[in-house]
Residue frames as a rotation matrix with the C-alpha (Angstrom) as fourth column:
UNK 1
0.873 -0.274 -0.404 -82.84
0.323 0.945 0.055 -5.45
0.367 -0.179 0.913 17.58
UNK 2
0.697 -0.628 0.345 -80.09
-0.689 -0.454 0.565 -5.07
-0.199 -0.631 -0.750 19.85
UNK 3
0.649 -0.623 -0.437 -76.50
0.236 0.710 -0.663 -6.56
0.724 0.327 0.608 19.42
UNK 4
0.843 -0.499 0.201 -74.15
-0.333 -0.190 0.924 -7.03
-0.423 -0.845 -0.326 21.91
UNK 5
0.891 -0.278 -0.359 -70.76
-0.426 -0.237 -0.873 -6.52
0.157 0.931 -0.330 20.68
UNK 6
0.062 -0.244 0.968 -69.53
-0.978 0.181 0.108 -8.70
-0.201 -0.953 -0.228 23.23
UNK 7
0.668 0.374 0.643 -70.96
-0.238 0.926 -0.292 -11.96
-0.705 0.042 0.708 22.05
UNK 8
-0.784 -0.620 0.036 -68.37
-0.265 0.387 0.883 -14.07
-0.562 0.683 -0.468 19.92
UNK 9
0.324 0.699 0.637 -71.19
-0.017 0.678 -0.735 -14.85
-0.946 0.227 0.231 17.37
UNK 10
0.130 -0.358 0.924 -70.69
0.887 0.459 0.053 -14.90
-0.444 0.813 0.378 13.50
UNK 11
0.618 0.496 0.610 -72.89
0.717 -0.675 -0.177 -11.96
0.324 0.547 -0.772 12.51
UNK 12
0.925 -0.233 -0.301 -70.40
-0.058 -0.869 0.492 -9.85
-0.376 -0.437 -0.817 14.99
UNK 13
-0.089 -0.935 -0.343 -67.65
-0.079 -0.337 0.938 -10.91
-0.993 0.111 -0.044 13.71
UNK 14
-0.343 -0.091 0.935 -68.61
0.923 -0.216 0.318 -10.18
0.173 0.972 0.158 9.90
UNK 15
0.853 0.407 0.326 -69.82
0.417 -0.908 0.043 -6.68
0.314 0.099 -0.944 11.48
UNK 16
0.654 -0.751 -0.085 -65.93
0.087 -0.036 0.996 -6.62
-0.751 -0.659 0.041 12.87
UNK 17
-0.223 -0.427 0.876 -64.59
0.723 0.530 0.443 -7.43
-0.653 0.733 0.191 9.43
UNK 18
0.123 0.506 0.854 -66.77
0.966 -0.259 0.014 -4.69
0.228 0.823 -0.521 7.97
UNK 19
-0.823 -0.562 -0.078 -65.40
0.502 -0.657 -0.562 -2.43
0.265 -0.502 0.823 10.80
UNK 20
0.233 0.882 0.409 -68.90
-0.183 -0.373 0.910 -1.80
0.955 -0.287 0.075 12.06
UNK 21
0.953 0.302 0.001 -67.66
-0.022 0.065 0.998 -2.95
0.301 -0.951 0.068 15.29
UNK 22
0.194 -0.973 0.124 -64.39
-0.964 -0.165 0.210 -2.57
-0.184 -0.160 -0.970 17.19
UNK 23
0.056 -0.119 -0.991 -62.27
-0.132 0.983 -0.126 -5.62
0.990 0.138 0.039 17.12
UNK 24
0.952 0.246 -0.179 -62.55
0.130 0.203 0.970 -7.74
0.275 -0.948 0.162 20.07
UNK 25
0.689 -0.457 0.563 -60.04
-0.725 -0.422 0.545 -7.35
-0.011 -0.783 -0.622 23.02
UNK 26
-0.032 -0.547 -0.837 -57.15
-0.385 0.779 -0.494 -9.70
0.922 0.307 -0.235 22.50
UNK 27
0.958 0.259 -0.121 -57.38
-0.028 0.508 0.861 -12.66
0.285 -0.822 0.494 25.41
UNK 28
0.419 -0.731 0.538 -54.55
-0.902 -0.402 0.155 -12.17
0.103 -0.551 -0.828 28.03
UNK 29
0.014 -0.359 -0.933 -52.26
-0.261 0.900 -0.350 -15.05
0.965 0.248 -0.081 27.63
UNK 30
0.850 0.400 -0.342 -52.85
0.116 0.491 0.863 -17.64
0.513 -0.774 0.371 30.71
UNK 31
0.594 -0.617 0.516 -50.22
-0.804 -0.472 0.362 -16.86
0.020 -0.630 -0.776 33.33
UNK 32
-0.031 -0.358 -0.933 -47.06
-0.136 0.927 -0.351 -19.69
0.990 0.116 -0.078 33.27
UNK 33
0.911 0.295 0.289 -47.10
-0.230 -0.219 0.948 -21.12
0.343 -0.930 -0.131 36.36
UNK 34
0.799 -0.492 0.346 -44.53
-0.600 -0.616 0.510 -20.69
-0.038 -0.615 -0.788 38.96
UNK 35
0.263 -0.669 -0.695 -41.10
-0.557 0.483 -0.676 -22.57
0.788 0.565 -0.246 38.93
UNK 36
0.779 -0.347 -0.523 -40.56
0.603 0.646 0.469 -25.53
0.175 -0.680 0.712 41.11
UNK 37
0.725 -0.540 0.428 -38.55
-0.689 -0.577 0.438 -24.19
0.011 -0.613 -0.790 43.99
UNK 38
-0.185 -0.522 -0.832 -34.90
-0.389 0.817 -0.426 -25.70
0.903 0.244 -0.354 43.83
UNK 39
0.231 0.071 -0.970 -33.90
0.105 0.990 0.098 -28.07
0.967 -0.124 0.221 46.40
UNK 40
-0.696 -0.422 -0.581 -31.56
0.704 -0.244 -0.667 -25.85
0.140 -0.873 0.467 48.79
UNK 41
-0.785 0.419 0.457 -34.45
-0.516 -0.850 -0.108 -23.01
0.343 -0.321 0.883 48.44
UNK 42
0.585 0.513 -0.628 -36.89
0.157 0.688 0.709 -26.49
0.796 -0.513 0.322 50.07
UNK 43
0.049 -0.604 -0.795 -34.45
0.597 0.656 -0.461 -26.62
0.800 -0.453 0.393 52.34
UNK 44
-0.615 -0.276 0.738 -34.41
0.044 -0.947 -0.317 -23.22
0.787 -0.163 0.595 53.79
UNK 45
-0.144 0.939 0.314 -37.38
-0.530 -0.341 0.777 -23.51
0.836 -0.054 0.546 55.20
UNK 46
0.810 0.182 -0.557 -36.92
0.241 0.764 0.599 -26.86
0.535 -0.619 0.575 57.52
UNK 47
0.496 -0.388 0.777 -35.11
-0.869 -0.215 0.447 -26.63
-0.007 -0.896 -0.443 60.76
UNK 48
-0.237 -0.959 0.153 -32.37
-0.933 0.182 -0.310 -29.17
0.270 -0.216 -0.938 61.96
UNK 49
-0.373 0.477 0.796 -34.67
-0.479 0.635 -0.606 -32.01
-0.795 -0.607 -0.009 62.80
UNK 50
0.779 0.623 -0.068 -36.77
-0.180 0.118 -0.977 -31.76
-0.600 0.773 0.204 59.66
UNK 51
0.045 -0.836 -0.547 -33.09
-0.913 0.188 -0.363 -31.66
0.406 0.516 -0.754 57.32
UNK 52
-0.805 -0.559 0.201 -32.12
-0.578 0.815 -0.046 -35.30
-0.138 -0.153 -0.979 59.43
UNK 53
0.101 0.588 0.803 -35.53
-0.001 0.807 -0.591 -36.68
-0.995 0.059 0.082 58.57
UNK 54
0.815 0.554 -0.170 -35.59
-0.415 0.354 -0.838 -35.67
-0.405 0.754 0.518 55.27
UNK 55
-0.280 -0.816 -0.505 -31.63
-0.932 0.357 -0.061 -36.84
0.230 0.454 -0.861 54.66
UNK 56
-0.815 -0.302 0.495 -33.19
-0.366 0.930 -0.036 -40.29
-0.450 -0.210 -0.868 55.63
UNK 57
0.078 0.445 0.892 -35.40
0.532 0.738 -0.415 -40.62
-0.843 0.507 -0.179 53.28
UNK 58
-0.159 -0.406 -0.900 -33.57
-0.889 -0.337 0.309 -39.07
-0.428 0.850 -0.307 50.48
UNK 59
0.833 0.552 -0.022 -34.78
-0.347 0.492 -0.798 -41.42
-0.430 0.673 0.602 47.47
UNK 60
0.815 -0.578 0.036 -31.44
0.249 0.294 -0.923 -41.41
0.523 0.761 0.383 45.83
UNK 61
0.296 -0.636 -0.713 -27.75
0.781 -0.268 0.564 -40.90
-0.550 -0.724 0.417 47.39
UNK 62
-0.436 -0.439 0.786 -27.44
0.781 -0.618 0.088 -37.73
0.447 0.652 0.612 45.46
UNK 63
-0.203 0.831 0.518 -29.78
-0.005 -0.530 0.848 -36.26
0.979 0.170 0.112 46.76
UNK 64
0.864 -0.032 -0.502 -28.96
0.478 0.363 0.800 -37.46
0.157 -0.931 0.329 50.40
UNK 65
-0.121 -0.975 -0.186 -25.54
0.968 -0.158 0.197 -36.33
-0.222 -0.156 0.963 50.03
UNK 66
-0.454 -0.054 0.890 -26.82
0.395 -0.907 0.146 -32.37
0.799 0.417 0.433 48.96
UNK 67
0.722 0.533 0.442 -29.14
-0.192 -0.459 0.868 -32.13
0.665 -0.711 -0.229 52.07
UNK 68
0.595 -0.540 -0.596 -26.20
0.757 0.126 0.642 -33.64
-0.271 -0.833 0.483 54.49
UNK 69
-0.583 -0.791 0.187 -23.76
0.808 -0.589 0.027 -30.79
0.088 0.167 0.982 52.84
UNK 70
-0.271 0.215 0.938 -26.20
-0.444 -0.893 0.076 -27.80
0.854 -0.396 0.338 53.37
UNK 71
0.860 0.403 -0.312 -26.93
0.250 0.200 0.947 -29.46
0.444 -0.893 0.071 56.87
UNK 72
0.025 -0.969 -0.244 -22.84
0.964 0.088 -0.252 -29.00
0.266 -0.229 0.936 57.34
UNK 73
-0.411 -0.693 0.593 -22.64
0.676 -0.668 -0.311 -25.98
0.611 0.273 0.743 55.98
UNK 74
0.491 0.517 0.701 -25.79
-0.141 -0.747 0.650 -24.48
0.860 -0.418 -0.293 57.81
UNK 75
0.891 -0.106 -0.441 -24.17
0.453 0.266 0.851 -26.15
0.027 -0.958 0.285 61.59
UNK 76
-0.262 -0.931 0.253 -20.76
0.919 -0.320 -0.229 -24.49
0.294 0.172 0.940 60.27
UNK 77
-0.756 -0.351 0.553 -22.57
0.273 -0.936 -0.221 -20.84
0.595 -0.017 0.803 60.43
UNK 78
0.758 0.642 0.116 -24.59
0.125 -0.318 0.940 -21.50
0.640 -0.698 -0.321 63.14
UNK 79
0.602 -0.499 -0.624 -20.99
0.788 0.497 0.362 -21.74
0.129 -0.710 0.693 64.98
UNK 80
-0.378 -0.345 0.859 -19.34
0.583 -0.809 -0.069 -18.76
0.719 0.475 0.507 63.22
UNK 81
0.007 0.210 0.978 -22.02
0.129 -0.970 0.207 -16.92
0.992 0.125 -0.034 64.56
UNK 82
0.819 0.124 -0.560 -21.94
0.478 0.394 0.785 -18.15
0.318 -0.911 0.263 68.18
UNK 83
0.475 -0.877 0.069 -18.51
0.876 0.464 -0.133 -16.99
0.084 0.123 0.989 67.92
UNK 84
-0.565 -0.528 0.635 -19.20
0.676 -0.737 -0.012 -13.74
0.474 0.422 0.773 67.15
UNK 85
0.313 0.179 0.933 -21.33
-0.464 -0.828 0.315 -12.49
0.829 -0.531 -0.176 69.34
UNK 86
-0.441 -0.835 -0.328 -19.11
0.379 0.158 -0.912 -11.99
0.814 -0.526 0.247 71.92
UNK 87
-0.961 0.010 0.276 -21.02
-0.146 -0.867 -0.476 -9.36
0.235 -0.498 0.835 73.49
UNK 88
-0.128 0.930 -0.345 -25.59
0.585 0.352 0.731 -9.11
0.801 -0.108 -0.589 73.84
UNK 89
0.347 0.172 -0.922 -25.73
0.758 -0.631 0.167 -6.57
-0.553 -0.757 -0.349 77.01
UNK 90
0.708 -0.133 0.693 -24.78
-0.207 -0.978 0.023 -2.77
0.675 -0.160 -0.720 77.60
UNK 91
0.138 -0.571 -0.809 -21.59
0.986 0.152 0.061 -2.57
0.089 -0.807 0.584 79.67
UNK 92
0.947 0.056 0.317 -20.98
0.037 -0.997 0.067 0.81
0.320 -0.051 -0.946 81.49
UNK 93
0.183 -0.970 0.160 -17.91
0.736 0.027 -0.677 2.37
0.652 0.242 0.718 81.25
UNK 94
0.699 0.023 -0.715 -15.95
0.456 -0.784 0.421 5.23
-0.551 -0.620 -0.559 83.13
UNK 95
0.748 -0.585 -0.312 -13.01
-0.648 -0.542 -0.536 7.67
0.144 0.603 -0.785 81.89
UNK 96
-0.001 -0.951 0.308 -10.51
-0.854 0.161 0.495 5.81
-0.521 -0.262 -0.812 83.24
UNK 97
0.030 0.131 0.991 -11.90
0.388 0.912 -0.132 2.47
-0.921 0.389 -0.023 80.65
UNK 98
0.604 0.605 -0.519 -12.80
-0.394 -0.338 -0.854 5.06
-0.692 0.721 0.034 77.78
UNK 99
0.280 -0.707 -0.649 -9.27
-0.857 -0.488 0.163 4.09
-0.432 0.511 -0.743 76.13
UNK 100
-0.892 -0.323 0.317 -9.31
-0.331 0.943 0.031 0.09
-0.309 -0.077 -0.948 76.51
UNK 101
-0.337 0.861 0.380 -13.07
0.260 0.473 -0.842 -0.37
-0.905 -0.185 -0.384 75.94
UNK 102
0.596 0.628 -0.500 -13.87
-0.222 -0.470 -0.854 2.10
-0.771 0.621 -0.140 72.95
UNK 103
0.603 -0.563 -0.565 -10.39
-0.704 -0.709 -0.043 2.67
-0.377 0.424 -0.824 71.03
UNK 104
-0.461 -0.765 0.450 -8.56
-0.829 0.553 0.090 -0.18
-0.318 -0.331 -0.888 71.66
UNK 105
-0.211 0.622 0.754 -11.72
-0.243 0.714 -0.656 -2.31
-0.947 -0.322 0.001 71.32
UNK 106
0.546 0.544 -0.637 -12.51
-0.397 -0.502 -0.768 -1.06
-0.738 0.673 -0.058 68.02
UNK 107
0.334 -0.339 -0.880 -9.44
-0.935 0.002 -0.356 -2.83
0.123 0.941 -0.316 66.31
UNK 108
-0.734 -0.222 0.641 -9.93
-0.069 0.965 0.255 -6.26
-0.675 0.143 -0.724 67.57
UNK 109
-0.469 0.325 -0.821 -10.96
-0.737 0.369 0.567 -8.27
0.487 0.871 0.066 64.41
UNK 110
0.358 0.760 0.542 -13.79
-0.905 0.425 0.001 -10.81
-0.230 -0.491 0.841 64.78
UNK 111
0.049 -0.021 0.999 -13.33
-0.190 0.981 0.030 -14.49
-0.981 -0.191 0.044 64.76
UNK 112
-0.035 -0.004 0.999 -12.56
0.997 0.075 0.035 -15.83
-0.075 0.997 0.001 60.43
UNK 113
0.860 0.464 -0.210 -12.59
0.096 -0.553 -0.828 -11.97
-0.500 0.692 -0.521 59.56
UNK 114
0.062 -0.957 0.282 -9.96
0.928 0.160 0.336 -11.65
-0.367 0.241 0.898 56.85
UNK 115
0.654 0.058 0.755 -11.30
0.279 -0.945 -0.169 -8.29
0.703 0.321 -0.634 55.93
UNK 116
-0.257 -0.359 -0.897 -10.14
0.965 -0.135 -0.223 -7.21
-0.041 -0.924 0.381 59.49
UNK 117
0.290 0.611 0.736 -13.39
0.148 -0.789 0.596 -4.73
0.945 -0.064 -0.319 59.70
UNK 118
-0.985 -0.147 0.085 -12.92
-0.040 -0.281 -0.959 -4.71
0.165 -0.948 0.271 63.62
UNK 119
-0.389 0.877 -0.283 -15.56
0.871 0.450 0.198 -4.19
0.301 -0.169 -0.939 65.82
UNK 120
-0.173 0.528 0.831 -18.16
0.271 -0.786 0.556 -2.25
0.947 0.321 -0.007 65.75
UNK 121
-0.576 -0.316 -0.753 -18.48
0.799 -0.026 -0.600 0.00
0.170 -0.948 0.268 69.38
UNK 122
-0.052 0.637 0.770 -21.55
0.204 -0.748 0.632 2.33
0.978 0.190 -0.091 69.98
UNK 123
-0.752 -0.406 -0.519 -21.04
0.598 -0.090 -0.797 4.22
0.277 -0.910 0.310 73.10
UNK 124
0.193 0.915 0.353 -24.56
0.355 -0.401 0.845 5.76
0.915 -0.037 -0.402 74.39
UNK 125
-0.896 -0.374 0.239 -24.12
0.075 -0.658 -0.749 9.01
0.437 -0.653 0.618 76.74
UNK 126
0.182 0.814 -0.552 -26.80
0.706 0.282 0.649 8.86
0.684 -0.508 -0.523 79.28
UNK 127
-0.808 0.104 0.580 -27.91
-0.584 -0.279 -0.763 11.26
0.083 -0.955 0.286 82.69
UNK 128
-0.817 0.463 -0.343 -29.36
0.576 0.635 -0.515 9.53
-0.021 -0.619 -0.785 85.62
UNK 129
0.091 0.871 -0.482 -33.20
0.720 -0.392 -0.572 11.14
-0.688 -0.295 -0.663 86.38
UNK 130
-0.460 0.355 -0.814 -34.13
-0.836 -0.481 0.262 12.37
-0.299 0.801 0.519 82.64
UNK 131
0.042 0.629 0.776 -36.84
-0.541 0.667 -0.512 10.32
-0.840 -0.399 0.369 81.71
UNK 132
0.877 -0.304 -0.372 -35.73
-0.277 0.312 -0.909 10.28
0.392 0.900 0.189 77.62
UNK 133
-0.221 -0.910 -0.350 -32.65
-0.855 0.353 -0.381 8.89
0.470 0.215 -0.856 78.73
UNK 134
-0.476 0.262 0.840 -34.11
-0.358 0.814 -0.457 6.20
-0.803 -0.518 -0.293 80.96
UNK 135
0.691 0.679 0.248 -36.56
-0.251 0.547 -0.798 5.35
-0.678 0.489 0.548 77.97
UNK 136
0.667 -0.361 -0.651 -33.77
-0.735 -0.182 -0.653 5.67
0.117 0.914 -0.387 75.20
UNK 137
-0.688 -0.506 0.521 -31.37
-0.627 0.776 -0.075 3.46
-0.366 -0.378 -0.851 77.90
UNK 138
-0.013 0.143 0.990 -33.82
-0.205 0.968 -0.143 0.52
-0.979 -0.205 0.017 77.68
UNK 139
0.942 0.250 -0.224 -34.17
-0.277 0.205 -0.939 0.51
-0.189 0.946 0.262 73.45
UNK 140
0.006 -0.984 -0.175 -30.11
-0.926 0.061 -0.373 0.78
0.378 0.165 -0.911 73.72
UNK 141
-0.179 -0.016 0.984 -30.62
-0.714 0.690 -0.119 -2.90
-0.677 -0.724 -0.135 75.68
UNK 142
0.577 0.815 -0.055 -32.91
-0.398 0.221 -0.890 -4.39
-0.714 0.535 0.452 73.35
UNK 143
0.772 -0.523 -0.362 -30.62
-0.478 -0.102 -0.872 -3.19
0.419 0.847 -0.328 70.11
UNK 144
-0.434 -0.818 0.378 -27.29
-0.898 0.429 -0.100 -4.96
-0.080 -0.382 -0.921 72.52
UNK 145
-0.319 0.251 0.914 -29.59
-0.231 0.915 -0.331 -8.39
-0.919 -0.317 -0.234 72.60
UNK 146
0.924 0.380 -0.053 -30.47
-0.116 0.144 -0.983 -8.11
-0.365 0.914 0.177 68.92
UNK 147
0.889 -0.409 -0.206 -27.02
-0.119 0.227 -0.967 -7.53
0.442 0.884 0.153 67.71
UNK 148
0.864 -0.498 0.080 -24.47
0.363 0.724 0.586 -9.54
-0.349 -0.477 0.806 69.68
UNK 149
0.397 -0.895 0.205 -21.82
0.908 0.350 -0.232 -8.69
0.136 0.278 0.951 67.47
UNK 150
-0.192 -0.467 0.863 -21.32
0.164 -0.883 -0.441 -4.99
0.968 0.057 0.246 68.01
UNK 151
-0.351 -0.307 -0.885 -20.42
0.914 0.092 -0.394 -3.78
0.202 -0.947 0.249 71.60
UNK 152
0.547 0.556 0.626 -22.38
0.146 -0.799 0.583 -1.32
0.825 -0.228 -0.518 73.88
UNK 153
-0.458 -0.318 -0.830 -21.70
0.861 0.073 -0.504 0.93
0.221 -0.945 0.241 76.24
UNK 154
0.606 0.743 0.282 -22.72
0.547 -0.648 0.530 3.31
0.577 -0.167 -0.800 78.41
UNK 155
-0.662 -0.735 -0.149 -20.91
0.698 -0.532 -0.479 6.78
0.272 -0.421 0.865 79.81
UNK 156
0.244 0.642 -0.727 -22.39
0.721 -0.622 -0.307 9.51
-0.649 -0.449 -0.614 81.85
UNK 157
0.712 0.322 0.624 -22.92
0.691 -0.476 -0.543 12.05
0.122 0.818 -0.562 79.52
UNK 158
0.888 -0.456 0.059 -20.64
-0.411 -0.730 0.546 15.02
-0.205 -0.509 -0.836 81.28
UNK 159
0.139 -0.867 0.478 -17.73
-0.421 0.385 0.821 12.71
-0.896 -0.315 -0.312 81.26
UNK 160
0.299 0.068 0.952 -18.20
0.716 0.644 -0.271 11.81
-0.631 0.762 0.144 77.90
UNK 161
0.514 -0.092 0.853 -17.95
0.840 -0.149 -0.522 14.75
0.175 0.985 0.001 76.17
UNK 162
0.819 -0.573 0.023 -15.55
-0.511 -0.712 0.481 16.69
-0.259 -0.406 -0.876 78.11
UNK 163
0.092 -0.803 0.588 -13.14
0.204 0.593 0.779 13.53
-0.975 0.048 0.218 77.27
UNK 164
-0.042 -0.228 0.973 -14.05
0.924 0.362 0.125 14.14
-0.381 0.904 0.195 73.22
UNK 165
0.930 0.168 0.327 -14.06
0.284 -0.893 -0.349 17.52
0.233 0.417 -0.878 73.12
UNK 166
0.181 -0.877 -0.445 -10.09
0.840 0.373 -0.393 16.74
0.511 -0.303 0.805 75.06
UNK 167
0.180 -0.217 0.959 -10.82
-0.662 -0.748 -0.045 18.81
0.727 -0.627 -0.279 77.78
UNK 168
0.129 -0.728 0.674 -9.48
-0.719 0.399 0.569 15.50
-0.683 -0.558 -0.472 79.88
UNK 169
-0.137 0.013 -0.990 -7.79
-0.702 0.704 0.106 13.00
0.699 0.710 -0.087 78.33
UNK 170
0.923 0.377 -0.077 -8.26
-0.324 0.869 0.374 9.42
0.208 -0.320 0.924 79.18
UNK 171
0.469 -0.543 0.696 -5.53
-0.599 0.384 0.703 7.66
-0.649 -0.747 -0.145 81.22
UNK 172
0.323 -0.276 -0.905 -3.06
-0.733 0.532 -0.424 6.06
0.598 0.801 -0.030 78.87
UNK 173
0.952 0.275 -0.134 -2.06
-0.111 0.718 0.687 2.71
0.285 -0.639 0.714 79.89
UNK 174
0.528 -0.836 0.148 1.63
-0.559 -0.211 0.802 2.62
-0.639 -0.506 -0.579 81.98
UNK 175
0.211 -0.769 -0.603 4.39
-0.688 0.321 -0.651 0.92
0.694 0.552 -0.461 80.29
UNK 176
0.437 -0.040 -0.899 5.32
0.268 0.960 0.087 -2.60
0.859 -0.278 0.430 81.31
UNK 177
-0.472 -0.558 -0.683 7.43
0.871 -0.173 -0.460 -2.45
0.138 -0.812 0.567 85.54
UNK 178
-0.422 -0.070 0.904 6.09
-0.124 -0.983 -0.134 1.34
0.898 -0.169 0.406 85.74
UNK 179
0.315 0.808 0.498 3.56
-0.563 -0.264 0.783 0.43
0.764 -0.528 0.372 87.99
UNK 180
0.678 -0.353 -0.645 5.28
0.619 0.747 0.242 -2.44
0.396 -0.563 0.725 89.91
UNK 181
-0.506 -0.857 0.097 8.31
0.641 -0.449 -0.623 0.35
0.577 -0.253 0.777 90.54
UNK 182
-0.390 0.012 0.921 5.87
-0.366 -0.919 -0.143 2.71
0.845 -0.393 0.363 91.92
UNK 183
0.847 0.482 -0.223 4.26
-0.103 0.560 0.822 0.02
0.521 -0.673 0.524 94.18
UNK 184
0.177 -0.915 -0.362 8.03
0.941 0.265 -0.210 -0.53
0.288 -0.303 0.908 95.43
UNK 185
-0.646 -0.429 0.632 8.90
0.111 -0.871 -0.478 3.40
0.755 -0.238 0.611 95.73
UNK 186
-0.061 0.910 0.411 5.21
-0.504 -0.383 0.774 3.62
0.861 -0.160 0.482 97.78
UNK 187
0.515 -0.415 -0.750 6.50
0.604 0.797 -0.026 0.14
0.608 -0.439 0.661 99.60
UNK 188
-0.165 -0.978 -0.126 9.76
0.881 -0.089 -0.464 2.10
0.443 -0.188 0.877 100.64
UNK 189
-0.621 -0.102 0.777 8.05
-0.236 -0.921 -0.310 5.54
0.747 -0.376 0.548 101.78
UNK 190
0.668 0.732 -0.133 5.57
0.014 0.167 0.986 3.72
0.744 -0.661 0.101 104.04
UNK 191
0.199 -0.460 -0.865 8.73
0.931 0.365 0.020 1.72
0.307 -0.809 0.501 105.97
UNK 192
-0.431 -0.796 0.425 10.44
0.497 -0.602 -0.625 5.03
0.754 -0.058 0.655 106.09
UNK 193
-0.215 0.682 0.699 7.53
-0.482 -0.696 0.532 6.61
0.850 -0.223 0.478 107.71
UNK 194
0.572 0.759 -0.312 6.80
-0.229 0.512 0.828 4.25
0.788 -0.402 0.466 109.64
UNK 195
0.014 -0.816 -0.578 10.23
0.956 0.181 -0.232 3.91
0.294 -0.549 0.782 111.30
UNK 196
-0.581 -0.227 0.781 10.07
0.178 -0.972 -0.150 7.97
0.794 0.052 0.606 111.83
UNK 197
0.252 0.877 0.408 6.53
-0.312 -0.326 0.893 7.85
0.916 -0.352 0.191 113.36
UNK 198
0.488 -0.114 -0.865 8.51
0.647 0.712 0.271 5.95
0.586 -0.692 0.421 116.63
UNK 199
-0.023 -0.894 0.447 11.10
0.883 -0.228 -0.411 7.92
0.470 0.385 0.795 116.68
UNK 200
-0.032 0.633 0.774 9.05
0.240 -0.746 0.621 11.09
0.970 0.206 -0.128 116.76
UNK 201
0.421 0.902 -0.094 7.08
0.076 0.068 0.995 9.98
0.904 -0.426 -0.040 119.08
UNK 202
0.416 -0.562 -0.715 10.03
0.909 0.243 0.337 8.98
-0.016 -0.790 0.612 121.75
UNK 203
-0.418 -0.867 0.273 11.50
0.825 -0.487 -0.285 12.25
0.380 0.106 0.919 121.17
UNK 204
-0.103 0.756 0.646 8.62
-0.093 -0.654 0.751 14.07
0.990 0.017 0.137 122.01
UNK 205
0.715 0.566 -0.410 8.55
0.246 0.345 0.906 12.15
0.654 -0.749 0.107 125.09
UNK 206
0.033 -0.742 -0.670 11.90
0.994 -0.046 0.100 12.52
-0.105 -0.669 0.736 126.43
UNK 207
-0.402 0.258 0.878 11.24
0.337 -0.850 0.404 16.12
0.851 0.459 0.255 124.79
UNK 208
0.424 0.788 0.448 8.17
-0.193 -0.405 0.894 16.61
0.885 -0.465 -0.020 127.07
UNK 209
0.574 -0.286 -0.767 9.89
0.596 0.789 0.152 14.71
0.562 -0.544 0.623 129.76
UNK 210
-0.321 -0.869 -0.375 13.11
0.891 -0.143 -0.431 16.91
0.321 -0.473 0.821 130.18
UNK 211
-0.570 -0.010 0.821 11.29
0.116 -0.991 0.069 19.81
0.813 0.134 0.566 130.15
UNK 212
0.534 0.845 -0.016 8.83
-0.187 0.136 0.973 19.01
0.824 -0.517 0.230 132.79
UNK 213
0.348 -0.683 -0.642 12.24
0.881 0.473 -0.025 18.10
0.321 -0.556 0.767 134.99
UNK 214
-0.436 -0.746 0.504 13.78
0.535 -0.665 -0.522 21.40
0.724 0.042 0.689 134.67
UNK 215
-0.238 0.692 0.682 10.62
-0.308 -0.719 0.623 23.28
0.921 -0.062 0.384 135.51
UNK 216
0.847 0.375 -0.376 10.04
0.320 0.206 0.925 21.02
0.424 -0.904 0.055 138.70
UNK 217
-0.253 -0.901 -0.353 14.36
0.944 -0.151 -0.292 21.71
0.210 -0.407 0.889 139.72
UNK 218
-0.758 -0.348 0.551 13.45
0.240 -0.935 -0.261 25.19
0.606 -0.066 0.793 139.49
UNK 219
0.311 0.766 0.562 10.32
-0.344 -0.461 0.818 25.41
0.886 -0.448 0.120 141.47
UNK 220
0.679 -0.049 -0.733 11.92
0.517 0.741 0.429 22.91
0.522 -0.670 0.529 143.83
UNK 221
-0.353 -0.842 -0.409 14.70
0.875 -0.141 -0.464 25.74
0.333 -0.521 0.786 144.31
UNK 222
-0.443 0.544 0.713 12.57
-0.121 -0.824 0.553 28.74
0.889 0.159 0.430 144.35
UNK 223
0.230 0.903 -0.363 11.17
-0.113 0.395 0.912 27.18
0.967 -0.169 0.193 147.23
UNK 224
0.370 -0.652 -0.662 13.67
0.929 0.281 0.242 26.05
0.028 -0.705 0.709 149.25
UNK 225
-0.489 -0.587 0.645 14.95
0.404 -0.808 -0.428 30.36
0.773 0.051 0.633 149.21
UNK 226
-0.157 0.279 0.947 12.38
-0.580 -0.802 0.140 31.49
0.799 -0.528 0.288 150.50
């Protein structure tokens, strides 16, 4: 006779009792189910349309008045972020930007930041006809339309790192009138020049003139001797 020490019957469990058989396997307690999701973690899920249907048929005004405040708050940081991304492209730079675009850029603070992190500025050296840079140029795009909020650029590669290794520096910007004075000083050597270049010119003629006189007087006597 065979016994299967499986079966829940009596006889097994007075051969269990007698330690002829193992004890059974204790029954895994049933699993609790899951917790009701709260209200704002319902909310997540529904989009701007779905939030203004369900604030109109909110059952109670409690409950109306929690979905219109995470509708605020969500239209509050959908603006924030609008705000902040300033940027979404690759802009290409030269040496004569490296100081206003990279450096400079770097410590403007973003719209609401009270940290005042600045802004992030990834600067992506590139040569024309290399095909890993043409492929690596279009992921650098991609990553500029994903994250809006941090600024790209792009520098030929040569001119980059002759500028950070400060074998040239970048162009600092002039002090306030510098440039307006040298437009004026630049103003003031054209006229000069330009008044000269007449001048010159008439002297040359009456120059070329007198000399072309002299030379006919003398052939004119040379002639008349003989």
């Amino acid at each position: 006779m065979s016994i299967n020490p499986n079966e829940d019957t009596e006889f097994n469990d007075a051969l269990r009792k007698h330690g002829i058989l193992p004890p059974r396997p204790k029954t895994p307690p049933s699993p609790s189910p899951p917790p009701s999701l709260s209200l704002e973690d319902r909310l997540d899920e529904l989009d701007d349309v779905e939030l203004l249907e369900l604030e109109e048929e909110a059952k109670d005004d409690e409950t109306e008045q929690r979905i219109r405040a995470y509708h605020e708050q969500r239209l509050e940081a959908q603006r924030k972020e609008v705000l902040r991304a300033r940027f979404g492209r690759v802009y290409p730079i030269g040496r004569d930007d490296y100081t206003r675009e990279v450096t400079e850029a770097s410590k403007i603070n973003e719209a609401g930041d009270d940290e005042e992190r600045g802004t992030g500025v990834v600067c992506f050296l590139y040569k024309d006809g290399i095909p890993r840079s043409d492929r690596a140029f279009r992921h650098v795009r991609t990553l500029a339309q994903k994250y809006p909020r941090t600024k790209f650029l792009s520098i030929v590669e040569l001119e980059a790192m002759l500028i950070m290794s400060g074998a040239v520096d970048p162009p600092e910007k002039p002090p306030p009138g510098t440039r307006r004075a040298d437009d004026e000083s630049e103003d003031e050597d054209e006229n000069i020049s330009s008044g000269l270049r007449p001048t010159l010119a008439s002297s040359n003629a009456r120059t070329q003139k007198n000399i072309r006189s002299s030379k006919d007087d003398y052939d004119s006597d040379f002639e008349f001797d003989i």
